[in-house]
C-alpha positions in Angstrom: -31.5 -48.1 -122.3 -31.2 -51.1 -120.4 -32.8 -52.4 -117.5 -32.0 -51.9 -114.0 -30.6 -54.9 -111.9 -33.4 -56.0 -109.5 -32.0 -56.0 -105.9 -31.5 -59.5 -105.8 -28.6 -59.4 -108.8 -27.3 -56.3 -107.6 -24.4 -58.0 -105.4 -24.0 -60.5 -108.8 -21.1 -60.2 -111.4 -22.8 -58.5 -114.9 -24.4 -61.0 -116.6 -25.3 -63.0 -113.8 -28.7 -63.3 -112.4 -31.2 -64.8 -109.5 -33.8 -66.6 -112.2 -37.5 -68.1 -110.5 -37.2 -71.2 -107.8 -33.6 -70.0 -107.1 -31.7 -70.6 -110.0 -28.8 -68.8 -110.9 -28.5 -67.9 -114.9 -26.0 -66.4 -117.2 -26.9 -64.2 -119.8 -24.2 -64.2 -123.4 -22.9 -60.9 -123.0 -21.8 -61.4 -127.5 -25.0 -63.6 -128.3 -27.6 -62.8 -125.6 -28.1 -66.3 -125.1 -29.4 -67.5 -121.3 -27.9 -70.7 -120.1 -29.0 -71.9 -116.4 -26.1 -71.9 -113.8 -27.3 -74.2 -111.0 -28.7 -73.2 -107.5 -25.2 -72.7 -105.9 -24.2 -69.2 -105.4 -20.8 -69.7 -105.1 -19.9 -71.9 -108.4 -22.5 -69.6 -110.3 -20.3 -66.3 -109.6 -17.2 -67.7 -110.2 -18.5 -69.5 -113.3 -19.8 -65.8 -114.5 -16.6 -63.9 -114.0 -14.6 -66.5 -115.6 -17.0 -66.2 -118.4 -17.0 -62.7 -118.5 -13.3 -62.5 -118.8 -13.8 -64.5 -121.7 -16.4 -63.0 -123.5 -16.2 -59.3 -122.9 -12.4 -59.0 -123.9 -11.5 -56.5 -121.5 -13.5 -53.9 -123.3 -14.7 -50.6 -121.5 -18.6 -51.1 -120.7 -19.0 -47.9 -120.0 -16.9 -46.1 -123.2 -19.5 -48.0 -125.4 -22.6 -47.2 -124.0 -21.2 -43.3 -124.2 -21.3 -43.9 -128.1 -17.9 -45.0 -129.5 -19.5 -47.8 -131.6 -21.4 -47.4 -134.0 -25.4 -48.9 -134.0 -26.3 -51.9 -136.2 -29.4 -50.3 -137.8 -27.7 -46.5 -137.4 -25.3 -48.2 -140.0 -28.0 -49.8 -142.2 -29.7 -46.5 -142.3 -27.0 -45.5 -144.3 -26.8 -48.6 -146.4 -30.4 -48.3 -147.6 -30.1 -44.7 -147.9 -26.8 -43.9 -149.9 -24.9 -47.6 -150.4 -28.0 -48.9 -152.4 -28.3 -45.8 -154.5 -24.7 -45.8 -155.6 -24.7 -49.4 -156.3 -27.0 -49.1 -159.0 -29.8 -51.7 -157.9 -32.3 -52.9 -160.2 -36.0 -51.8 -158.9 -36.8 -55.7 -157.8 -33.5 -56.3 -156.2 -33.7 -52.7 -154.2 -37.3 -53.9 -152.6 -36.1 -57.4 -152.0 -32.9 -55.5 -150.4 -35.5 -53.5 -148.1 -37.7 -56.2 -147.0 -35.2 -57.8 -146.4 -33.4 -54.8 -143.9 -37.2 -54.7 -141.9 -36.2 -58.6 -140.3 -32.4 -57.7 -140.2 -33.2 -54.8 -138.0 -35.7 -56.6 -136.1 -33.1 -58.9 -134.7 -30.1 -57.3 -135.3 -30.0 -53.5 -135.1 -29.8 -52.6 -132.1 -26.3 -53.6 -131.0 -23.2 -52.0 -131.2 -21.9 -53.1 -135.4 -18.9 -54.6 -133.8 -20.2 -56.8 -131.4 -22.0 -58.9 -133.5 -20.9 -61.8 -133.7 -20.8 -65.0 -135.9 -22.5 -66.9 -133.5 -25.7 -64.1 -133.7 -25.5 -64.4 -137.5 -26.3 -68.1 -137.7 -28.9 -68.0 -135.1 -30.8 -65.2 -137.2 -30.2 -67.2 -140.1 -31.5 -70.5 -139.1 -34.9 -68.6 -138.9 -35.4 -69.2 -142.6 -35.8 -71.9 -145.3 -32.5 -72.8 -147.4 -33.2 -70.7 -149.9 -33.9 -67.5 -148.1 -31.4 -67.9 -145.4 -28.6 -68.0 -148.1 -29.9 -64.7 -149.8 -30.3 -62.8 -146.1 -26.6 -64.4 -145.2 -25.7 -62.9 -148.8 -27.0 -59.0 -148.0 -25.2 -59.1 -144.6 -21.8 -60.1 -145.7 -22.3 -57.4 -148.2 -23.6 -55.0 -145.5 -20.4 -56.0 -143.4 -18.3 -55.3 -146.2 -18.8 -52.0 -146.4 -18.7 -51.7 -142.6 -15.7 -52.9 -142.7 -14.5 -51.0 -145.3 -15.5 -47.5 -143.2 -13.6 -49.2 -140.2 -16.7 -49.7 -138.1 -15.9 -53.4 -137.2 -12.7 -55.3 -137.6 -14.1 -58.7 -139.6 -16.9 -60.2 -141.4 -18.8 -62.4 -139.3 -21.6 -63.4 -142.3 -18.7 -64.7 -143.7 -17.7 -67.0 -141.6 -20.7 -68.7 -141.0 -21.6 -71.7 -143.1 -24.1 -71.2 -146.2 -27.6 -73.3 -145.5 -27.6 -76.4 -148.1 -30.0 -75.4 -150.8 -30.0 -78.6 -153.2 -31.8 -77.4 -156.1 -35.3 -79.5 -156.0 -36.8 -77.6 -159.4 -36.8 -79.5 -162.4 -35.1 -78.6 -165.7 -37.5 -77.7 -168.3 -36.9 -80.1 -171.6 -37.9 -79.3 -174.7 -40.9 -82.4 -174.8 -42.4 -80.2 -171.7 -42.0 -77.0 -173.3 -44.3 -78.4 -176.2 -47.0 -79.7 -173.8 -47.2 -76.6 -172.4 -47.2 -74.5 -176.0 -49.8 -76.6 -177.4 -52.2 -77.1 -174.5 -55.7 -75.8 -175.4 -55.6 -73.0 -173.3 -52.2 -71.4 -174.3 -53.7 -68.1 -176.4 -51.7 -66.6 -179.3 -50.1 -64.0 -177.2 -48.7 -66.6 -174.6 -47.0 -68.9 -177.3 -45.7 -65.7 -178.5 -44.4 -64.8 -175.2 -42.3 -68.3 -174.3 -41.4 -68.5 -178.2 -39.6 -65.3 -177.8 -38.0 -66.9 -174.5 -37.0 -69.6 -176.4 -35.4 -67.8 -178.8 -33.6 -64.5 -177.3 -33.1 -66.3 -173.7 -34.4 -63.0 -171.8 -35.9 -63.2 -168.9 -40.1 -62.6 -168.0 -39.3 -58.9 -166.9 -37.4 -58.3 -170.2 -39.4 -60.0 -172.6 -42.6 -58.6 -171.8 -40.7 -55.4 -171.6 -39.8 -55.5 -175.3 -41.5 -52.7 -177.8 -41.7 -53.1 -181.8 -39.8 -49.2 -181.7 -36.6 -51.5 -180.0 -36.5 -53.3 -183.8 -33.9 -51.7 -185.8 -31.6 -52.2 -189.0 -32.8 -56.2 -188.5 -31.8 -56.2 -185.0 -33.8 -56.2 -181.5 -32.7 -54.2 -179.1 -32.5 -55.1 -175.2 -31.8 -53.6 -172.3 -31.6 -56.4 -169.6 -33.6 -55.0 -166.5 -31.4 -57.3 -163.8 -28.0 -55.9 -165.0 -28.6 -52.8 -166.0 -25.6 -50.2 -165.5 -23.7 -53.4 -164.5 -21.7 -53.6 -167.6 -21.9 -53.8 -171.2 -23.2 -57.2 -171.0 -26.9 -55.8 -170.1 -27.0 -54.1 -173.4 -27.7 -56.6 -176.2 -28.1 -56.4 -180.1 -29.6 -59.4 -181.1 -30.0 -60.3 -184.9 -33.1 -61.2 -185.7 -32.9 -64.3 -188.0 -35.6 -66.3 -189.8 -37.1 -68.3 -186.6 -36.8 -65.0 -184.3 -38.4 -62.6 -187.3 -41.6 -66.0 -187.4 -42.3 -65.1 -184.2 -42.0 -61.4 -184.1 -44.5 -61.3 -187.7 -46.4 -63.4 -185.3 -46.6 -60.7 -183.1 -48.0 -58.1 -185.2 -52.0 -58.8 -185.0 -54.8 -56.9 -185.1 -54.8 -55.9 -181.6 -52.6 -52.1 -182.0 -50.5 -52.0 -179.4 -46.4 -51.4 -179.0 -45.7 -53.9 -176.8 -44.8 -57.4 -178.6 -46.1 -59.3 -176.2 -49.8 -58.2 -175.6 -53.2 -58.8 -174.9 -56.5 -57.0 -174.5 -57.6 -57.6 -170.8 -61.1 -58.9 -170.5 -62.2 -56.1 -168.1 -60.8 -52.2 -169.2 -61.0 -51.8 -165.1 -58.7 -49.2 -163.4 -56.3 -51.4 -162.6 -56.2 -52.6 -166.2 -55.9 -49.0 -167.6 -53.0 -47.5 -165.6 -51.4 -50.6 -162.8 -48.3 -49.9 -161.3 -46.8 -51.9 -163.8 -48.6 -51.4 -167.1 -47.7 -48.7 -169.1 -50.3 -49.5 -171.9 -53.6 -50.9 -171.3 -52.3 -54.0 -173.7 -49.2 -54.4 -171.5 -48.6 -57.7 -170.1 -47.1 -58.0 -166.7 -44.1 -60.2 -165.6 -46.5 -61.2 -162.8 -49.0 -62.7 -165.4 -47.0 -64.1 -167.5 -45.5 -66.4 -165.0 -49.4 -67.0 -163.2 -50.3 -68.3 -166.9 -47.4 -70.3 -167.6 -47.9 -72.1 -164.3 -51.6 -72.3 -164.6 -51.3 -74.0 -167.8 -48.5 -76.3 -166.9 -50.1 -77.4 -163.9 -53.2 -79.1 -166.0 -50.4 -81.2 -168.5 -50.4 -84.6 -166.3 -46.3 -85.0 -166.3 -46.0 -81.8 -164.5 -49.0 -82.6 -162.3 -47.9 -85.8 -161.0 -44.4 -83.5 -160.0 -44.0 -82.6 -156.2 -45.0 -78.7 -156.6 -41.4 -77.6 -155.8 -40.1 -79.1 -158.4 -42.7 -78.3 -161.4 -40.3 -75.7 -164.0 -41.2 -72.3 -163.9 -41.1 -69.6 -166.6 -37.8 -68.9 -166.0 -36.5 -72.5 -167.2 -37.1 -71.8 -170.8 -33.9 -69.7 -171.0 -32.2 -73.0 -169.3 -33.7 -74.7 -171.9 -33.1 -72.3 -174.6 -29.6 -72.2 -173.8 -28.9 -75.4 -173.7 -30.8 -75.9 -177.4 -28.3 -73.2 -178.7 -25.0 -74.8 -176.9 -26.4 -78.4 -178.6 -26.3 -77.0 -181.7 -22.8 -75.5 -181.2 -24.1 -72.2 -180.6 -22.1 -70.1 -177.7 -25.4 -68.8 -175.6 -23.0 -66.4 -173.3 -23.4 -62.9 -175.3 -27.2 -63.6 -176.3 -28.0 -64.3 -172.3 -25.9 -61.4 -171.2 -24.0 -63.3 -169.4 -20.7 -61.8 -167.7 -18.8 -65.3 -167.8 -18.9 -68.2 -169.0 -19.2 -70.3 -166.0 -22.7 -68.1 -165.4 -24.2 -69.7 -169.0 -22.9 -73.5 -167.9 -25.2 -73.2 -165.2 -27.7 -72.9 -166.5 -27.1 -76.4 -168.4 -26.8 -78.4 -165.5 -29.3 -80.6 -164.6 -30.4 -81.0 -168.2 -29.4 -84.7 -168.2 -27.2 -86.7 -166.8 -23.3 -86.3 -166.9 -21.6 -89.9 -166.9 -18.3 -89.7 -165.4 -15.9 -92.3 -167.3 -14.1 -95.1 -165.7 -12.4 -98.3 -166.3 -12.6 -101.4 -164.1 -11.0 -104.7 -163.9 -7.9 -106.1 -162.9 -6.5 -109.8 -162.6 -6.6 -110.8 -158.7 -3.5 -113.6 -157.9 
């Protein structure tokens, strides 16, 4: 409910009101914005109903507080609730998608879901970095979508607002780095087995710590990508396992019984270690410490050290690099990535060096 009009604003048009030291301001009735409107009475009431004939379209104030539109967060209840489910999320992107939902509704929820407008969008988006304001702008034009779908709201104002510049600052992994990092001192068997494996299959840290020596079959390893799966046939792969893949795998059959291919024995059998939220096995290895080792290890190798932190690889650059290895070699990396489309494995090859754009010069000036 919203707050009575002190007496003083009363006799004012909506909108308008008597601020401190006798300054008139204007409240946004579509952004909730303040702007100051002077000390004159006079120009600040005409100013306000000009600006209200603008701004308010005409609409019925009163038909829409008596509930013909439709709440911003009475909407995302039902995103979270049933939109999410039938999309199929992957368990990371689903809690990323909540978290995410807590801010939106912070800022957002409680106006009417078609009076939002673009102009509110790219305030609550310039809250956050690059990065994250592109993946919140991302989750509403999706949550619009659907809202516009149902009829709630006639456009898509996420859309129209301009994506945050983002310029990628990480550095490509090469394969000279990759090296370092496999043959620093502290890099244990298991670990070199893990980004060897990377390497070779191009999975990703959630998949590749995920894989079990049950999934070999017939000569082939079999994956279930975590990020796409029921997303297509793409996150189901059936990778041949030739001689460099079947090295490593041998590799992975040690002493310590386990039936996880990438494992280790932790050096404490706490709680935690025996049955963590993620750890199925006592010999499991998160995705959580994989990465945590890779970094810690790269981090003592001096070229990565004298790299700006935000630009030091992480764990997930080896399938970058591994794809472009296979693609040098004239090896199509698309299917072994699970990648939908082709322009999704290129991608993941820029950056790797250079790419010269050709050009001739010189002409004969008179």
């Amino acid at each position: 409910m919203g707050r009575n009009r002190i007496y003083n604003n009363k006799t004012l048009p909506p909108n308008l009101y008597l601020g401190i030291k006798g300054y008139y301001k204007y409240r946004r009735p579509d952004s909730g914005a303040w702007h100051s409107m002077g000390k004159d009475k006079a120009n600040a009431v005409a100013a306000a109903k000009q600006l209200n004939s603008m701004l308010m379209d005409g609409r019925d104030l009163v038909e829409k507080v008596m509930g013909n539109s439709t709440l911003f967060n009475d909407f995302l209840d039902k995103f979270e609730t049933k939109i999410m489910a039938e999309r199929g999320l992957a368990e990371k992107t689903t809690n990323d998608y909540k978290n995410k939902l807590v801010h939106i509704r912070n800022d957002l929820g409680k106006k009417p879901i078609d009076e939002i407008s673009v102009l509110e969008i790219a305030d609550f988006l310039e809250k956050f970095p690059a990065v994250q304001s592109k993946r919140y702008r991302s989750l509403l034009s999706t949550i619009f979508r659907y809202a516009v779908a149902r009829g709630l709201c006639n456009d898509n104002p996420a859309e129209k607002t301009i994506p945050e510049n983002s310029a990628k600052k990480r550095k490509r992994l090469t394969l000279e780095g990759y090296k370092a990092i496999y043959n620093h001192g502290e890099a244990e068997p298991w670990f070199k087995n893990a980004i060897d494996i990377a390497l070779q299959t191009l999975q990703r840290r959630e998949d590749v710590v995920k894989m079990q020596f049950s999934d070999i079959r017939d000569g082939f390893l079999f994956v279930i990508q975590t990020k796409t799966e029921k997303h297509g046939e793409a996150a189901y792969i059936k990778i041949k396992i030739n001689s460099p893949l079947k090295q490593v795998i041998d590799r992975c059959r040690d002493d310590t019984l386990s039936p996880y291919l990438i494992h280790r024995m932790p050096e404490r059998l706490s709680t935690q270690n025996r049955s963590g939220k993620q750890k199925k096995h006592i010999t499991q290895v998160t995705p959580d410490y994989l990465t945590k080792t890779f970094a810690k290890i790269r981090d003592q190798i001096k070229m990565f050290k004298n790299m700006p932190s935000e630009e030091r690889p992480t764990f997930h650059e080896i399938r970058a690099l591994g794809i472009k290895l296979y693609e040098d070699k004239g090896i199509d990396a698309q299917n072994l990535a699970g990648h939908t489309t082709r322009e999704m494995t290129e991608q993941y090859m820029v950056g790797h060096e250079i790419q010269w754009t050709e050009a001739a010069a010189g002409i004969d000036f008179d």
